[in-house]
MIMARTOR-471602 format. One record per residue (C-alpha): residue number from 1; x, y, z. Coordinates in Angstrom, 1 decimal. Last residue first. Layout:
residues N
NUM / X / Y / Z
...
***
This chain:
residues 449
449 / 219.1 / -5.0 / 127.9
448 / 216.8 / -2.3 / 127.0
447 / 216.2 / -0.1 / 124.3
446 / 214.6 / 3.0 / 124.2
445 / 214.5 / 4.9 / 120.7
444 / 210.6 / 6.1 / 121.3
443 / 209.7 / 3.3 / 118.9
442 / 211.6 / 0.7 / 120.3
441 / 210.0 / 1.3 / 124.1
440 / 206.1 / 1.9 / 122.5
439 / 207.2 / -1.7 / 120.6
438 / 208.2 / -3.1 / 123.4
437 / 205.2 / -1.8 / 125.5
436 / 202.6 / -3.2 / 123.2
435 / 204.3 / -6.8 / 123.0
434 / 204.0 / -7.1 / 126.8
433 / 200.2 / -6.8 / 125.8
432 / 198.1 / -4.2 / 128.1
431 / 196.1 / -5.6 / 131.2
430 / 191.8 / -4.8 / 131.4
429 / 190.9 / -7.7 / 129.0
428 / 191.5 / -6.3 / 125.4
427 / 193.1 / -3.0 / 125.1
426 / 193.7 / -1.2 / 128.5
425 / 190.6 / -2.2 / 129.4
424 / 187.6 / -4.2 / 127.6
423 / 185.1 / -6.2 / 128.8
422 / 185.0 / -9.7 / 127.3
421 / 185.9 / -12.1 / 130.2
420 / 184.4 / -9.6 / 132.8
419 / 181.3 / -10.4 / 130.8
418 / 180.9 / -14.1 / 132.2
417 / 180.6 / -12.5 / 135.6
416 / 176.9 / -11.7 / 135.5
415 / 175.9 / -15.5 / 135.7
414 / 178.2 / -16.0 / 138.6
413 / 176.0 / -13.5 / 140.3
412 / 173.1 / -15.9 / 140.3
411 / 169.6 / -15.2 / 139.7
410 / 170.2 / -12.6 / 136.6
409 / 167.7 / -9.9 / 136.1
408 / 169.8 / -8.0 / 133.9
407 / 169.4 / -4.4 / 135.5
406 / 169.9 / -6.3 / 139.3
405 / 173.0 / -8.1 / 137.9
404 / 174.5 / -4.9 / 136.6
403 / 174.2 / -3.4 / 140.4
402 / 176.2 / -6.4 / 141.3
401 / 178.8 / -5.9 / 138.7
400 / 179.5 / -2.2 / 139.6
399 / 179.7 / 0.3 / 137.1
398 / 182.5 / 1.3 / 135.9
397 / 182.0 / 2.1 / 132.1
396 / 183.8 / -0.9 / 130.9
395 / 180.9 / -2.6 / 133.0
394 / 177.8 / -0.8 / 131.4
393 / 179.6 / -1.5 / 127.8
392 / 179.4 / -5.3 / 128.7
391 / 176.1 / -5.4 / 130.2
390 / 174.6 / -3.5 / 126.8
389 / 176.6 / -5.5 / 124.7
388 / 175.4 / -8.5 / 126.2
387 / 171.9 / -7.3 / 125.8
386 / 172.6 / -6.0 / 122.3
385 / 174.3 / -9.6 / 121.3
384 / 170.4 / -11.0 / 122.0
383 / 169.0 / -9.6 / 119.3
382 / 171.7 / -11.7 / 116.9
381 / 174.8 / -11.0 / 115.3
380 / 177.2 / -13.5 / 114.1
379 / 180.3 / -11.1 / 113.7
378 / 181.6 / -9.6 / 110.7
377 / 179.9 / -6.4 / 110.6
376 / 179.3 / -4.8 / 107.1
375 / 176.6 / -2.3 / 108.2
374 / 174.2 / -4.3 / 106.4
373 / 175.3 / -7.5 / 107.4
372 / 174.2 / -6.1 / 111.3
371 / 171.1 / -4.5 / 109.3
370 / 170.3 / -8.1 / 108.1
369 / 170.9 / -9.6 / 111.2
368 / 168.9 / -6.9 / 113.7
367 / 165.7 / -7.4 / 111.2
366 / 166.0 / -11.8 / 111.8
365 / 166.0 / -11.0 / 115.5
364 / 162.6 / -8.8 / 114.8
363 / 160.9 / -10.9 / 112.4
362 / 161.6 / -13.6 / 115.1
361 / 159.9 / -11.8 / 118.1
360 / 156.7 / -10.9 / 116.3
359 / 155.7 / -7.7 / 117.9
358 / 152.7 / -7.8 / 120.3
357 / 149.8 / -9.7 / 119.2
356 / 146.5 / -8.5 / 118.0
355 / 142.9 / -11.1 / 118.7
354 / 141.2 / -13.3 / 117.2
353 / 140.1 / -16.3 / 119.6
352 / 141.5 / -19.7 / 119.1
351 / 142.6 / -20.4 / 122.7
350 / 145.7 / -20.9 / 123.3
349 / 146.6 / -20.5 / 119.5
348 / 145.6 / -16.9 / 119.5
347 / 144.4 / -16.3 / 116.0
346 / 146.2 / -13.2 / 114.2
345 / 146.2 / -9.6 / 114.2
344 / 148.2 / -7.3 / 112.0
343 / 150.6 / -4.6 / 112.1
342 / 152.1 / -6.0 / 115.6
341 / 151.8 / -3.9 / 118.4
340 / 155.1 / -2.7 / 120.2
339 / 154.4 / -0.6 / 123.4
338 / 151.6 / -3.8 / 123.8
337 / 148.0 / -2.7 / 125.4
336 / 147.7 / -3.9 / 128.7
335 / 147.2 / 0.1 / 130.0
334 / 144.8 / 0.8 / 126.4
333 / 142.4 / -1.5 / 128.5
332 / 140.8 / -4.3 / 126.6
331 / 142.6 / -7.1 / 128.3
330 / 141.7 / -5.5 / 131.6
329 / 138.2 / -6.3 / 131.0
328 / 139.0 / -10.2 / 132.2
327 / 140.7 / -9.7 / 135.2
326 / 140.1 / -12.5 / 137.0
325 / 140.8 / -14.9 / 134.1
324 / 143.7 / -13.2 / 133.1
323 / 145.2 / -12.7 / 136.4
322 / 145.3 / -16.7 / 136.7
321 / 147.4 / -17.1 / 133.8
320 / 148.5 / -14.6 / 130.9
319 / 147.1 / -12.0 / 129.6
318 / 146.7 / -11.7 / 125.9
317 / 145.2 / -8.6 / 124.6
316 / 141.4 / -7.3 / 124.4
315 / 139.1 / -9.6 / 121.5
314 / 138.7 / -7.5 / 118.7
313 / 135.2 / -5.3 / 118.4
312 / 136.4 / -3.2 / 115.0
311 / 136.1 / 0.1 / 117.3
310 / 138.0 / -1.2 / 120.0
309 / 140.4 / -2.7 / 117.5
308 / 141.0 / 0.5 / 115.6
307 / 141.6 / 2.7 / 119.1
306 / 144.2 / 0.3 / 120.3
305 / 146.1 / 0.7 / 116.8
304 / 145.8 / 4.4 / 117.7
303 / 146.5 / 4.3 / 121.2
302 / 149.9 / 2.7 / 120.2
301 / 151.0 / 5.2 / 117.7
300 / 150.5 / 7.7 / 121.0
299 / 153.2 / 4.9 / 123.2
298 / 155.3 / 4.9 / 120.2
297 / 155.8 / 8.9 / 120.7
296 / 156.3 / 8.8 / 124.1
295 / 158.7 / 6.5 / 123.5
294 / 160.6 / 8.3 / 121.0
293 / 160.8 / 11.4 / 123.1
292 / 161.7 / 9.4 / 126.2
291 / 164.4 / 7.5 / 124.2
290 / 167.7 / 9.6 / 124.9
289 / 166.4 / 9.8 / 128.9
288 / 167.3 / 5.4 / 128.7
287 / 164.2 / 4.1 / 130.3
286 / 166.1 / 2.1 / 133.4
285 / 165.6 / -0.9 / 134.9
284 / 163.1 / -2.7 / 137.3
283 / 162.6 / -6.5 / 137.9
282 / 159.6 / -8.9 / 138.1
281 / 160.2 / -12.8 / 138.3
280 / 158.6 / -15.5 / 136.5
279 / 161.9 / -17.2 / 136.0
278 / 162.7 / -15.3 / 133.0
277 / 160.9 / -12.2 / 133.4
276 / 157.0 / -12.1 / 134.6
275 / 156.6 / -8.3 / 134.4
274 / 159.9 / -5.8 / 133.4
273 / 159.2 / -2.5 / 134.7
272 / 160.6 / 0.7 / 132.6
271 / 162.3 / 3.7 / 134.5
270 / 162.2 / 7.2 / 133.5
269 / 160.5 / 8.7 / 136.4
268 / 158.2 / 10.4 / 134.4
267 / 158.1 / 8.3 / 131.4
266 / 157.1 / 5.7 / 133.6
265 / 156.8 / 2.8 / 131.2
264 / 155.4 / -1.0 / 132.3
263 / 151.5 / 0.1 / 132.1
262 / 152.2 / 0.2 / 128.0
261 / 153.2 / -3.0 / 127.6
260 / 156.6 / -4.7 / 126.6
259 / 155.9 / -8.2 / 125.5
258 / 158.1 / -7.7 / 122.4
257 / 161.2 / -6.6 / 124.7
256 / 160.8 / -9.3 / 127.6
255 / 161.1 / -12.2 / 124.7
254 / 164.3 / -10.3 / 123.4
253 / 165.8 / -10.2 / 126.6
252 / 166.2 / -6.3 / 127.6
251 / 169.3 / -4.4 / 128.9
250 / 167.5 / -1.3 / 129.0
249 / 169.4 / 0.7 / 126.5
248 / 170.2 / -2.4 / 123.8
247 / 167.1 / -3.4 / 124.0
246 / 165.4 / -0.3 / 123.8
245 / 167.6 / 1.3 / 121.2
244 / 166.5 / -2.2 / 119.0
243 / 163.0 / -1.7 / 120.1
242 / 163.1 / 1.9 / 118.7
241 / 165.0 / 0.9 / 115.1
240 / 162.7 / -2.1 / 114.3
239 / 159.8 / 0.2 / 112.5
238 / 162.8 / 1.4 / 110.3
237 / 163.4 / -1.5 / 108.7
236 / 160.8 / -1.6 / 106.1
235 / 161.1 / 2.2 / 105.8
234 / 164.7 / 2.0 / 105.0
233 / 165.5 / 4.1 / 102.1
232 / 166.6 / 6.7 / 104.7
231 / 168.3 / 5.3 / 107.5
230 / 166.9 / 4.1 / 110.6
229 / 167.7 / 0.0 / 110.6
228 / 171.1 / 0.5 / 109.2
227 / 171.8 / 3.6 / 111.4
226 / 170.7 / 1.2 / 114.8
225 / 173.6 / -1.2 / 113.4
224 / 176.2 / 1.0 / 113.1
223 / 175.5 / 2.6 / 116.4
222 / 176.1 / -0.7 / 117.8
221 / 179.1 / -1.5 / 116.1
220 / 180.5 / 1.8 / 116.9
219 / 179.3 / 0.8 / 120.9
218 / 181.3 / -2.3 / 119.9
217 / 179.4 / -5.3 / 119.5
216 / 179.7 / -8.6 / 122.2
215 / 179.3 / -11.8 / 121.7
214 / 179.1 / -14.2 / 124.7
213 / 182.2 / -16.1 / 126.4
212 / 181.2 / -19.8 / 126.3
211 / 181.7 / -21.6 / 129.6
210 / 182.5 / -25.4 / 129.1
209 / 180.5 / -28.4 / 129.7
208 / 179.2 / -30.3 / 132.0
207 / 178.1 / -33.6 / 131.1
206 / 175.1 / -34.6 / 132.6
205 / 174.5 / -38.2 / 134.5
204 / 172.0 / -40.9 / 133.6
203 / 170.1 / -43.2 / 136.0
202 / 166.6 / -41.0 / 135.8
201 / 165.0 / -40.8 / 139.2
200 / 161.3 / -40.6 / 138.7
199 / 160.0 / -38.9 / 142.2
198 / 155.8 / -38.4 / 141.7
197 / 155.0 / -41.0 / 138.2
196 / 151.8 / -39.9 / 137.2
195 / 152.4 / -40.6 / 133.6
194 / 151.3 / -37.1 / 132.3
193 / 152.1 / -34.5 / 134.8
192 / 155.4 / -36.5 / 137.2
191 / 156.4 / -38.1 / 133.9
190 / 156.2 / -35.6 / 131.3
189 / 157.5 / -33.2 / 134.1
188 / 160.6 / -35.1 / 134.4
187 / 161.3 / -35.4 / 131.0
186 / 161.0 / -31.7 / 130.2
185 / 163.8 / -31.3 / 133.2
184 / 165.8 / -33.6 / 131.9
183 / 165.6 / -32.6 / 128.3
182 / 166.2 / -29.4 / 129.5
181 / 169.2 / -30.4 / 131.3
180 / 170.8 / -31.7 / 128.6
179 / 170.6 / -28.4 / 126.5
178 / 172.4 / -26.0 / 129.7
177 / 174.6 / -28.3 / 129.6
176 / 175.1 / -27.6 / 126.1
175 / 174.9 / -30.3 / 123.3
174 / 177.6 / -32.1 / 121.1
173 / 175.2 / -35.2 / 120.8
172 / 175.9 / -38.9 / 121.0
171 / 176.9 / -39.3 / 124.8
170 / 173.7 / -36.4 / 126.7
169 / 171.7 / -37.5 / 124.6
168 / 171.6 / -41.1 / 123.9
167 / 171.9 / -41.2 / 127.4
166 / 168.6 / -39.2 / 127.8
165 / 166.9 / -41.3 / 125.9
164 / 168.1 / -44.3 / 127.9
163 / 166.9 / -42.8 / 131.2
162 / 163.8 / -42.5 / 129.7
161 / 163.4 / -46.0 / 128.9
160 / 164.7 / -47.1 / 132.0
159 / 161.5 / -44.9 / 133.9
158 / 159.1 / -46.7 / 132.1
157 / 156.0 / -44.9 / 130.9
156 / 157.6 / -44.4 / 127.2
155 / 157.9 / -48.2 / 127.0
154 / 154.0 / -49.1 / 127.2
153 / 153.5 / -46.7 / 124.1
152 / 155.9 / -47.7 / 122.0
151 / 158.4 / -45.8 / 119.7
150 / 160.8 / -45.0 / 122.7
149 / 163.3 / -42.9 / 120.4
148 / 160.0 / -41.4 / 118.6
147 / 158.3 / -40.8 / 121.9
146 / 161.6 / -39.1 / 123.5
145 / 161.4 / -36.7 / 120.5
144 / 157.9 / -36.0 / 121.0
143 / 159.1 / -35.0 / 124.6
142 / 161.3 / -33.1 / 123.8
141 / 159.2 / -30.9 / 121.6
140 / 156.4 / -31.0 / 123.8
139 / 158.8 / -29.6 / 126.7
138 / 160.0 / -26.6 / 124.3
137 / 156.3 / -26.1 / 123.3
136 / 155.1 / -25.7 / 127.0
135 / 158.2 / -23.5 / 128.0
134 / 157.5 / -21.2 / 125.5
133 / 153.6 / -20.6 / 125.8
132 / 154.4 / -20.0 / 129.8
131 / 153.6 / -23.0 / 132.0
130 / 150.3 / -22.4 / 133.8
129 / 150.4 / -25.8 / 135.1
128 / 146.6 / -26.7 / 133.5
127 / 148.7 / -25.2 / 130.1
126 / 151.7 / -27.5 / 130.6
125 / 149.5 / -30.3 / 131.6
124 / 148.0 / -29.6 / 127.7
123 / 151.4 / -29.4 / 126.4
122 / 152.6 / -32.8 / 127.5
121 / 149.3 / -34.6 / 125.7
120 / 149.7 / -32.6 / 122.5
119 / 153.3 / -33.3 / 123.1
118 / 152.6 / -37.5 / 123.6
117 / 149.5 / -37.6 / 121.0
116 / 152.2 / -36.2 / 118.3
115 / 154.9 / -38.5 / 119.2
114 / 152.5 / -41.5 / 119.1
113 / 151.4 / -40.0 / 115.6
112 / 147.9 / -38.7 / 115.4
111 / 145.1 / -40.4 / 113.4
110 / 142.6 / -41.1 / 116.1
109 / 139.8 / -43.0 / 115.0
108 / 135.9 / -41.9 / 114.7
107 / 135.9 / -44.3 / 112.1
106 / 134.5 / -41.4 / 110.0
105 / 137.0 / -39.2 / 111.3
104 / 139.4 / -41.6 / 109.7
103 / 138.5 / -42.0 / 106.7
102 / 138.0 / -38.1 / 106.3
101 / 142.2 / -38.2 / 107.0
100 / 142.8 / -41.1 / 104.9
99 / 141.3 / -38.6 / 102.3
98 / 143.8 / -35.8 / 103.2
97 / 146.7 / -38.7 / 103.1
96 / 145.8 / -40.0 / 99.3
95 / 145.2 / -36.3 / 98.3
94 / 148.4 / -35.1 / 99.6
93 / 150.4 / -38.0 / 97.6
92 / 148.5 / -37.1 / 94.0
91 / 149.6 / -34.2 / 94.3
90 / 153.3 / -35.4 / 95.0
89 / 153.0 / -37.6 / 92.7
88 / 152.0 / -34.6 / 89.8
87 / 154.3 / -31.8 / 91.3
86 / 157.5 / -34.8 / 91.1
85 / 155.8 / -35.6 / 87.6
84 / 156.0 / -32.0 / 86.4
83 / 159.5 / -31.2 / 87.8
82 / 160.0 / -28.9 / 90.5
81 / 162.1 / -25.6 / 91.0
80 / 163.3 / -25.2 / 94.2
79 / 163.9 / -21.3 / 94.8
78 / 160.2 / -20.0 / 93.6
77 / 159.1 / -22.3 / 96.4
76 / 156.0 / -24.3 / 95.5
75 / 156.8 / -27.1 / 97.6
74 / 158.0 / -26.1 / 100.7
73 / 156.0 / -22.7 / 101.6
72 / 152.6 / -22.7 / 99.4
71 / 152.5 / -26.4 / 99.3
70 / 153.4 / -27.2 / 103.1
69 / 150.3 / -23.7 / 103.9
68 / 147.9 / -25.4 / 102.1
67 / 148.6 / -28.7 / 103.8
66 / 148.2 / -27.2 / 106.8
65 / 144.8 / -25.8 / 105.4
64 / 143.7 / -29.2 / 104.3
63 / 144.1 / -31.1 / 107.3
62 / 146.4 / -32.4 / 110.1
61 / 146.7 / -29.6 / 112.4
60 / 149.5 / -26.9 / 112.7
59 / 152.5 / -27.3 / 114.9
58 / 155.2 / -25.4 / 112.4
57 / 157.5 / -27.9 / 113.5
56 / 154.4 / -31.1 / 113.4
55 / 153.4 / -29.6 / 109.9
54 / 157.0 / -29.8 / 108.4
53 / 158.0 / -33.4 / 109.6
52 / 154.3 / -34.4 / 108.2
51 / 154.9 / -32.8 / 105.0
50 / 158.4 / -34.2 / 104.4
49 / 157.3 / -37.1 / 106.0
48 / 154.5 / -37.3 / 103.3
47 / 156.3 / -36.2 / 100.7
46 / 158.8 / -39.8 / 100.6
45 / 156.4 / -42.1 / 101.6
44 / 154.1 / -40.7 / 98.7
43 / 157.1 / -41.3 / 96.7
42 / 157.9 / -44.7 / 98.2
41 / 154.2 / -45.7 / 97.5
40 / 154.2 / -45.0 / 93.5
39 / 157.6 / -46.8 / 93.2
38 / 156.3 / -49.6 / 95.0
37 / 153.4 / -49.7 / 93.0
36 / 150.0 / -48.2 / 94.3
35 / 146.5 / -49.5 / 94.9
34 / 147.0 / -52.1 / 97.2
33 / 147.3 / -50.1 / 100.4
32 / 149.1 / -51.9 / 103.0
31 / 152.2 / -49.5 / 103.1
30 / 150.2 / -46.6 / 103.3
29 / 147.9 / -48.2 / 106.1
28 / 151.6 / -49.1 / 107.9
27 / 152.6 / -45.3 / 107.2
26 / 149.1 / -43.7 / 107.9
25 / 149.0 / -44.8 / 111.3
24 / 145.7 / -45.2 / 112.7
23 / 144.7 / -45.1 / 116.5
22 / 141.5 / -46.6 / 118.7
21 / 141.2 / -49.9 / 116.5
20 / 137.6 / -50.9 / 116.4
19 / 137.0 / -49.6 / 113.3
18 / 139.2 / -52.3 / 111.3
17 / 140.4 / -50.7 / 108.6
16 / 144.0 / -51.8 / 109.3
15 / 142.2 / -55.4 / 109.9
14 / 140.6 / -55.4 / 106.8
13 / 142.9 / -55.2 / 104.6
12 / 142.7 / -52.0 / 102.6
11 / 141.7 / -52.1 / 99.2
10 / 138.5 / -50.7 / 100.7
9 / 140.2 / -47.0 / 100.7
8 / 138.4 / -45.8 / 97.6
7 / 138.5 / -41.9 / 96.6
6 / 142.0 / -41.8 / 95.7
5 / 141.6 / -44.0 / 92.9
4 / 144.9 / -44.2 / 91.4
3 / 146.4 / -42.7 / 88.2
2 / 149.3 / -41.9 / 86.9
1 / 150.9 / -39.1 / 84.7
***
């Protein structure tokens, strides 16, 4: 085992401890400390981009509880075993940084990375925009990408620099379309928001790409499926059974199913509302009758958790935008309660303030893949294969594509069409194989000439 004084950072030169300078980087002070070897500093290189690479995908804040969390999750995983001097370096390599880290505040200096000021800084007009949660973080992300390709502060705010980035993009990755022109738009509001910049025009043009057909599960499949995530022996999983039917029966993005609240059912009238859909825009569809039971019965499980976090004094439910700030008391109304609560509350990251979530969208998607591999189905199966499924089955069944469009919330009807390239007919695509009827023909003893 080695040893180096963690506690002493005057082996610095002086200027990189010079307090004058607004921003630190711990590479370039890592690289000018004295009191490692070369071998001892390309190890700490070596964990702390691993740590830093992890912290800034998780987004949580340089410190001791994010590093916490890195050893708890990357480096004490029970699959990776570790030897004693990699545990021992890298120890030693999470001190060194959390102490550079004190140094730092004391300086009064700021220790973020120029890709990490740039999101923090691309996030926060997403928030004074009213950008949903989702749409911030995706336009941070790119965004901290584009400050890594830029790596200088002056460059970023040039319009040629961008249009670079995207280049690089849109020729030396195998993206979407739909992927390109993200980065465009998150671009474009990273200059118009952050850099001022009212019409930058980009010199870069998109590569379309081609149409991909979407996946689609059987209604056997389907029903295969919601039996893995209800049977017996399946407590874990059975909590995911209802929002699966739901999905699947109301034609639901996964994003519109966890956010479900209890004001959006009409048990009545059997319909279910769908608030601030993609696009920000408000649609209606229907509460399958099979479920009303169910619901009903979700909606009194509900009250209950509602009931535990009045009494325990929680802060109400998230409400997003404007209508949360004017409506303030509404939050802790059992009507803005969530259909789907999740079993335990957590710290809103908008605004640090305690309070219970709705279901958590990814434990969700990752419950549909294990009861799809459950039930033995070959397919790549996600949350979102029950929407298509849903469209798809509604459109074998007859009915009409534009009504479909209205249940799916789709802008454009073009959108809606991609499932007339999956729903089935006479076997396949609505036209029966020439093969078919030969082998009908030779079978009966008909032969032709």
């Amino acid at each position: 085992m080695f040893w180096i004084d963690l506690n002493s950072f005057d082996r610095f030169d002086a200027p990189t401890m010079s307090v004058s300078r607004l921003h630190w980087c711990w590479r370039k002070d890592l690289a000018e400390f004295r009191g490692l070897s070369d071998f001892q500093r390309s190890g700490f290189l070596l964990v702390l981009e691993w740590f830093e690479n992890f912290r800034l995908r998780h987004d949580l804040k340089a410190g001791k509880e994010a590093a916490r969390v890195f050893w708890r999750m990357e480096v004490k995983a029970a699959d990776r075993p570790r030897e004693t001097w990699q545990l021992e370096q890298w120890e030693a390599a999470m001190q060194w940084y959390l102490n550079w880290l004190e140094a730092c505040a004391e300086a009064n200096a700021d220790h973020r990375s120029l890709p990490e000021r740039v999101r923090a800084a691309v996030q926060s007009a997403g928030g004074r925009r009213g950008l949903a949660l989702t749409t911030k973080r995706c336009y941070g992300a790119w965004a901290a990408r584009y400050a890594k390709f830029g790596d200088d502060e002056r460059a970023l705010m040039r319009v040629e620099t961008a249009s670079r980035f995207l280049e690089s993009v849109v020729k030396d990755e195998d993206c979407a379309y739909s992927t390109q022109k993200q980065a465009l738009n998150a671009l474009a509001f990273f200059f118009k928001q952050v850099c001022g910049v009212e019409n930058p025009v980009f010199n870069v043009k998109l590569r379309k790409t081609g149409t991909r057909v979407p996946m689609v599960l059987s209604k056997g499949e389907t029903q295969r499926v919601f039996e893995k995530l209800e049977g017996p022996g399946r407590a874990a999983e059975g909590r995911y059974g209802l929002p699966a039917r739901l999905q699947y029966g109301a034609g639901l993005r996964r994003s519109e199913l966890v956010r479900v609240r209890i004001k959006d059912i009409d048990l009545e009238r059997g319909t279910l509302t769908v608030h601030q859909g993609k696009g920000d825009k408000d649609r209606m569809t229907m509460l399958p009758k099979s479920l009303l039971d169910a619901v009903a019965g979700q909606v009194e499980t509900a009250r209950k958790v509602w009931e535990r976090d009045r009494a325990a004094g929680l802060a109400g439910v998230h409400i997003r935008g404007a209508l949360g700030r004017r409506m303030q008391r509404a939050a802790e109304s059992f009507e803005w309660f969530w259909l789907f609560p999740a079993r335990q509350t957590s710290v809103d990251p908008a605004c640090n303030v305690r309070r219970r979530h709705h279901l958590h969208a990814q434990v969700y998607s990752d419950a549909i893949k294990r009861a799809a591999a459950a039930a033995g189905i070959e397919k790549w199966v996600t949350s979102h294969a029950l929407r298509h499924s849903f469209a798809t089955h509604l459109l074998e069944g007859g009915t009409d594509l534009r009504r479909i469009q209205e249940l799916l919330g789709h802008e454009d009807i073009t959108t809606t069409e991609i499932y007339l390239h999956v729903a089935i007919g006479v076997s396949g695509l609505g036209v029966e194989s020439p093969l078919d009827g030969m082998v009908e023909r030779v079978g009966s003893g008909v032969s032709g000439k």
